[in-house]
NUZA-187160 format. One record per atom (N, C-alpha, C): residue number from 0; residue in three letters; atom name; x, y, z. Coordinates in nm, 2 decimals, always signed. Each point is the difference from the previous one (the first is absolute). Layout:
BEGIN
R  nr rest atom      X      Y      Z
R NUM  Ala   CA      X      Y      Z
...
END
This chain:
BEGIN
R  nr rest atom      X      Y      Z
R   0  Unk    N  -1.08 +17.31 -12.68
R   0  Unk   CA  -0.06  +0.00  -0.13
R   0  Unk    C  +0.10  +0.05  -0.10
R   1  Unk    N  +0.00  -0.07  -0.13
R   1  Unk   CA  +0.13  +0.02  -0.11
R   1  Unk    C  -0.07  +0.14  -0.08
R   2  Unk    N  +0.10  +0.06  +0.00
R   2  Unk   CA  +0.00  +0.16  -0.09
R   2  Unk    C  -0.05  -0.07  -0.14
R   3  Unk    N  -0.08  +0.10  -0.04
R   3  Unk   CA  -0.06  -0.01  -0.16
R   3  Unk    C  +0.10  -0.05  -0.09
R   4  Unk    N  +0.15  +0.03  -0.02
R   4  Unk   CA  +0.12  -0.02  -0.06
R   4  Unk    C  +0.01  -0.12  -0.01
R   5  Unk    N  -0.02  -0.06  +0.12
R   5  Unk   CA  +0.03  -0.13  +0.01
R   5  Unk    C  -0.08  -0.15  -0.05
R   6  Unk    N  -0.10  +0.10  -0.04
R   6  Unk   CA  -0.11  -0.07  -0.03
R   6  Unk    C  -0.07  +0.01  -0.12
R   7  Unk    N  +0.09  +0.09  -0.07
R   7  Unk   CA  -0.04  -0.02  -0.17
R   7  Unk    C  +0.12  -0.11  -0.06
R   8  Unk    N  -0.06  -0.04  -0.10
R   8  Unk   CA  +0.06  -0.06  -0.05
R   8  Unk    C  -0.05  +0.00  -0.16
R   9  Unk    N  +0.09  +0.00  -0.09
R   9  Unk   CA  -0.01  -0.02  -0.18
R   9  Unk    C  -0.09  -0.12  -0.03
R  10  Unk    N  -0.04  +0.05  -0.09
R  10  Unk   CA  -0.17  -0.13  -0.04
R  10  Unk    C  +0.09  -0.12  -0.01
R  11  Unk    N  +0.10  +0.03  -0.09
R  11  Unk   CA  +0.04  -0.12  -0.04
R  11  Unk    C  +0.15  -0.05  +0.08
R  12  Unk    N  -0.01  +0.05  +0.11
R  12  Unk   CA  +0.11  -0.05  +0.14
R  12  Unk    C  -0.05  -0.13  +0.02
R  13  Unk    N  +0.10  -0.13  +0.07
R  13  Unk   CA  -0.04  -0.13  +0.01
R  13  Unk    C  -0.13  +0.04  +0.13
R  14  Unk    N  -0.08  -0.18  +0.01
R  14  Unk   CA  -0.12  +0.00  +0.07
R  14  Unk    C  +0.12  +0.02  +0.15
R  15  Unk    N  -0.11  +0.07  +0.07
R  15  Unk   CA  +0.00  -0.01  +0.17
R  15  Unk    C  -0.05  -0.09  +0.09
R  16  Unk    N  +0.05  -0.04  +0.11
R  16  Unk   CA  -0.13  -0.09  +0.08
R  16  Unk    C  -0.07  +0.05  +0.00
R  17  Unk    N  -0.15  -0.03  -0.02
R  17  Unk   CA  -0.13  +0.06  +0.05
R  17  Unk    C  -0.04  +0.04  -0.16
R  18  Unk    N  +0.07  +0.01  -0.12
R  18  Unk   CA  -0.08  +0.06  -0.11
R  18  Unk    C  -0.07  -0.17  -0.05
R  19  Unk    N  -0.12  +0.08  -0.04
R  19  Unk   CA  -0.10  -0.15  -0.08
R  19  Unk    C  -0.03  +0.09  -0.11
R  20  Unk    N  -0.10  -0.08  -0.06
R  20  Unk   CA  -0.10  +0.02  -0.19
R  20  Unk    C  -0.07  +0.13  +0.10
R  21  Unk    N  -0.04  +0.03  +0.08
R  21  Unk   CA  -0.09  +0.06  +0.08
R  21  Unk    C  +0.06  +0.13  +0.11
R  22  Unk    N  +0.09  +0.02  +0.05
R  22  Unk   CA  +0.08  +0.09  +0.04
R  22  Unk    C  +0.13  +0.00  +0.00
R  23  Unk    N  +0.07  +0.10  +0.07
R  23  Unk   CA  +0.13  +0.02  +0.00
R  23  Unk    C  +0.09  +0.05  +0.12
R  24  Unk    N  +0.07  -0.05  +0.10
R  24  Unk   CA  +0.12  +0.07  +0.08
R  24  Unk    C  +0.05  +0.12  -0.08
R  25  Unk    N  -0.04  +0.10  +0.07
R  25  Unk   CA  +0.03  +0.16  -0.02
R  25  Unk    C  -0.07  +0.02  -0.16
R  26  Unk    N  +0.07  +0.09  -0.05
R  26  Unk   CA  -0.12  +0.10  -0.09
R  26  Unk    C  +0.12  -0.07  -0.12
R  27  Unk    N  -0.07  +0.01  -0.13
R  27  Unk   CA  +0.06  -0.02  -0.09
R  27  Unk    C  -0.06  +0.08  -0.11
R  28  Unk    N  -0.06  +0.10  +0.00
R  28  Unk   CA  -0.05  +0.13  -0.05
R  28  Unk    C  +0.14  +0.11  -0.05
R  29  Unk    N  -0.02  +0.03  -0.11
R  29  Unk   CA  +0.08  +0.08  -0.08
R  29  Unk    C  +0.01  +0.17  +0.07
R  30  Unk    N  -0.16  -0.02  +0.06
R  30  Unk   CA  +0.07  +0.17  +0.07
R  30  Unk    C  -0.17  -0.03  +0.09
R  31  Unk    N  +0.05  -0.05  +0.11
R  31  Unk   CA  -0.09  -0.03  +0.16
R  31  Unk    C  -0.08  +0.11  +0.00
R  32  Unk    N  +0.04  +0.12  -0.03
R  32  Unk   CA  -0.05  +0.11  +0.05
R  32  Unk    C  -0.14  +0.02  -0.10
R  33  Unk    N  -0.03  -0.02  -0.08
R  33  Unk   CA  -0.10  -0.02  -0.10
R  33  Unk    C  -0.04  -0.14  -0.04
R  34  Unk    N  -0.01  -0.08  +0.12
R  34  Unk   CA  -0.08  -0.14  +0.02
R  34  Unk    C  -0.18  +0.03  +0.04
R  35  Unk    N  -0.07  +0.00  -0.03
R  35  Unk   CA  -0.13  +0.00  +0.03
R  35  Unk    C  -0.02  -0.09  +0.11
R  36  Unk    N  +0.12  -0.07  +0.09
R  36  Unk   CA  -0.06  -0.06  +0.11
R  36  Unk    C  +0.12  +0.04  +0.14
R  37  Unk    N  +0.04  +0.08  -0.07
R  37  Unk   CA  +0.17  +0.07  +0.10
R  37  Unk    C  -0.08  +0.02  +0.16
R  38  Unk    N  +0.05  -0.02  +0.07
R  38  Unk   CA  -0.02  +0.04  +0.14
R  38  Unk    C  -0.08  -0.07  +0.05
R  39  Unk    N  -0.12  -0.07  -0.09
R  39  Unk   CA  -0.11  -0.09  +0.05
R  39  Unk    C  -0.02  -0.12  +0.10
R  40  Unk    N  -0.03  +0.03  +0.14
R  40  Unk   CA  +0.05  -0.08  +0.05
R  40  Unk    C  -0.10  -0.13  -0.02
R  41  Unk    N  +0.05  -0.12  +0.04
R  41  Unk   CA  -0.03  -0.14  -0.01
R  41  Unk    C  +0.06  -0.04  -0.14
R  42  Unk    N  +0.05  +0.09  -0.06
R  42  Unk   CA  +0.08  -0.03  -0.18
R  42  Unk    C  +0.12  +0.06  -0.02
R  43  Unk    N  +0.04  +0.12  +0.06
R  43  Unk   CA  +0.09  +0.08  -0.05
R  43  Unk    C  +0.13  -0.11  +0.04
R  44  Unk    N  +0.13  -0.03  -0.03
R  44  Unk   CA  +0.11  -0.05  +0.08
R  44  Unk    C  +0.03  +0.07  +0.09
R  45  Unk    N  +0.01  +0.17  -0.05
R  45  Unk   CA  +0.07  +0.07  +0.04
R  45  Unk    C  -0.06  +0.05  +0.20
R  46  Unk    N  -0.12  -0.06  -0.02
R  46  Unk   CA  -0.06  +0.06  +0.13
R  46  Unk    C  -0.06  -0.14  +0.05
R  47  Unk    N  +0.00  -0.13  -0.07
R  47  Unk   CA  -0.03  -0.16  +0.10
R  47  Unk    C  +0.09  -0.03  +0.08
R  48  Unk    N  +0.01  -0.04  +0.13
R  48  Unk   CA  +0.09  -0.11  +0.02
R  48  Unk    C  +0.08  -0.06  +0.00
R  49  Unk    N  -0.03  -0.07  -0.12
R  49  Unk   CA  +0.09  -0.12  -0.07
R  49  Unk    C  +0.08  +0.08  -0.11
R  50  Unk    N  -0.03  +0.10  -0.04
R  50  Unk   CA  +0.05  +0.05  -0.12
R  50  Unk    C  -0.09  -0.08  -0.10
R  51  Unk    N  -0.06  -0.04  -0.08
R  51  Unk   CA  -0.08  -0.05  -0.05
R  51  Unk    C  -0.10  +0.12  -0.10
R  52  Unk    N  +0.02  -0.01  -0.15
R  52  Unk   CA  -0.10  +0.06  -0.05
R  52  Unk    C  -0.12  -0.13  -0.06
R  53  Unk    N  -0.08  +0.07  +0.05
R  53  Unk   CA  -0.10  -0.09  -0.03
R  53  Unk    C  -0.07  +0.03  -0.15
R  54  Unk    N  +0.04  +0.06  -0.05
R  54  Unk   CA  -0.08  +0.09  -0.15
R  54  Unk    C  +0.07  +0.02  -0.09
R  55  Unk    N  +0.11  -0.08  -0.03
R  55  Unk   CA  +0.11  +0.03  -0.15
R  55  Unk    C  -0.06  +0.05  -0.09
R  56  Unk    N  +0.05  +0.02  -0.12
R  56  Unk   CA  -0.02  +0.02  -0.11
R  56  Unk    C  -0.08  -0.07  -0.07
R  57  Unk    N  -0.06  +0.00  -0.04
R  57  Unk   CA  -0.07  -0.13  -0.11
R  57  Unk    C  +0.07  -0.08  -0.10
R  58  Unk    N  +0.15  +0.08  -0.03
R  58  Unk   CA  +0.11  -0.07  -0.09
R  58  Unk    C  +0.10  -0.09  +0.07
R  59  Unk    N  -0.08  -0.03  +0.16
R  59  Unk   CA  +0.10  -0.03  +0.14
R  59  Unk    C  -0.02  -0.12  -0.06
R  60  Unk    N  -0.10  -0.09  -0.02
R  60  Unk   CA  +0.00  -0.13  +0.02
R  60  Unk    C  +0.07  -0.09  -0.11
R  61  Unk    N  -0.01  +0.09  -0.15
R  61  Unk   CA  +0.12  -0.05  -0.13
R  61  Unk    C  +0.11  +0.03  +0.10
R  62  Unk    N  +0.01  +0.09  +0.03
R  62  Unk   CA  +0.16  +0.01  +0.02
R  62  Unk    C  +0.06  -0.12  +0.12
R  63  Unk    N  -0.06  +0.00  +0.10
R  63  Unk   CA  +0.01  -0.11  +0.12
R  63  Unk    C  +0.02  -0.12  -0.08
R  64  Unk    N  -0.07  -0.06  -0.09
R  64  Unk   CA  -0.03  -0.13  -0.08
R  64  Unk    C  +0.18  +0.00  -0.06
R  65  Unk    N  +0.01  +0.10  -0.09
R  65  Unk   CA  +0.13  +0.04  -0.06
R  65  Unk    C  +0.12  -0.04  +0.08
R  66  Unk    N  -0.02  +0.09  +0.11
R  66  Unk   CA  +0.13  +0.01  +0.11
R  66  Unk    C  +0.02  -0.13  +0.06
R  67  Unk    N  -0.09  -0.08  +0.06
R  67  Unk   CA  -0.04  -0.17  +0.07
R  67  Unk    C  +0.09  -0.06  -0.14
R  68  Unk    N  -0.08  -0.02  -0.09
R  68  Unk   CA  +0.08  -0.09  -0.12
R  68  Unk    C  +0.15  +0.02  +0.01
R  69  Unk    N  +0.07  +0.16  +0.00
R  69  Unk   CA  +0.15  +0.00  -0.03
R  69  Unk    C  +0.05  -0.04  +0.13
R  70  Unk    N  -0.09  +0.00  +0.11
R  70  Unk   CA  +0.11  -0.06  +0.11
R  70  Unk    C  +0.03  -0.15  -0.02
R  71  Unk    N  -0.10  -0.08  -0.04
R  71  Unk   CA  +0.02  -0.13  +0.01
R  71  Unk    C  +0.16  -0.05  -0.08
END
């Protein structure tokens, strides 16, 4: 399993495989530690599987939209 470090990433860092409108590969939270969904499992990245947060931010899916467009 990838250390928490490895797994944050800057909101506005390019998309990851696995990020959609809807979640994100690893955390993209400005300070994890005061996420309202931190540790949660079946949502947290930091404690799924896949690494996978299933509960971004609510400003996750402008931004995803944003980040998708500059890659093209």
């Amino acid at each position: 399993m990838k250390s928490e470090k490895e797994l944050c990433f800057k909101f506005r860092s390019p998309l990851n495989i696995g990020d959609t409108e809807n979640q994100t590969y690893g955390c993209r939270h400005s300070n994890p530690d005061i996420c309202g969904n931190a540790n949660l499992e079946e949502i947290c990245a930091f404690v799924r599987n896949d690494n996978i947060c299933k509960r971004p931010s609510a400003s996750w899916r402008k931004q995803y939209l944003k980040l998708k467009e500059e890659q093209l």
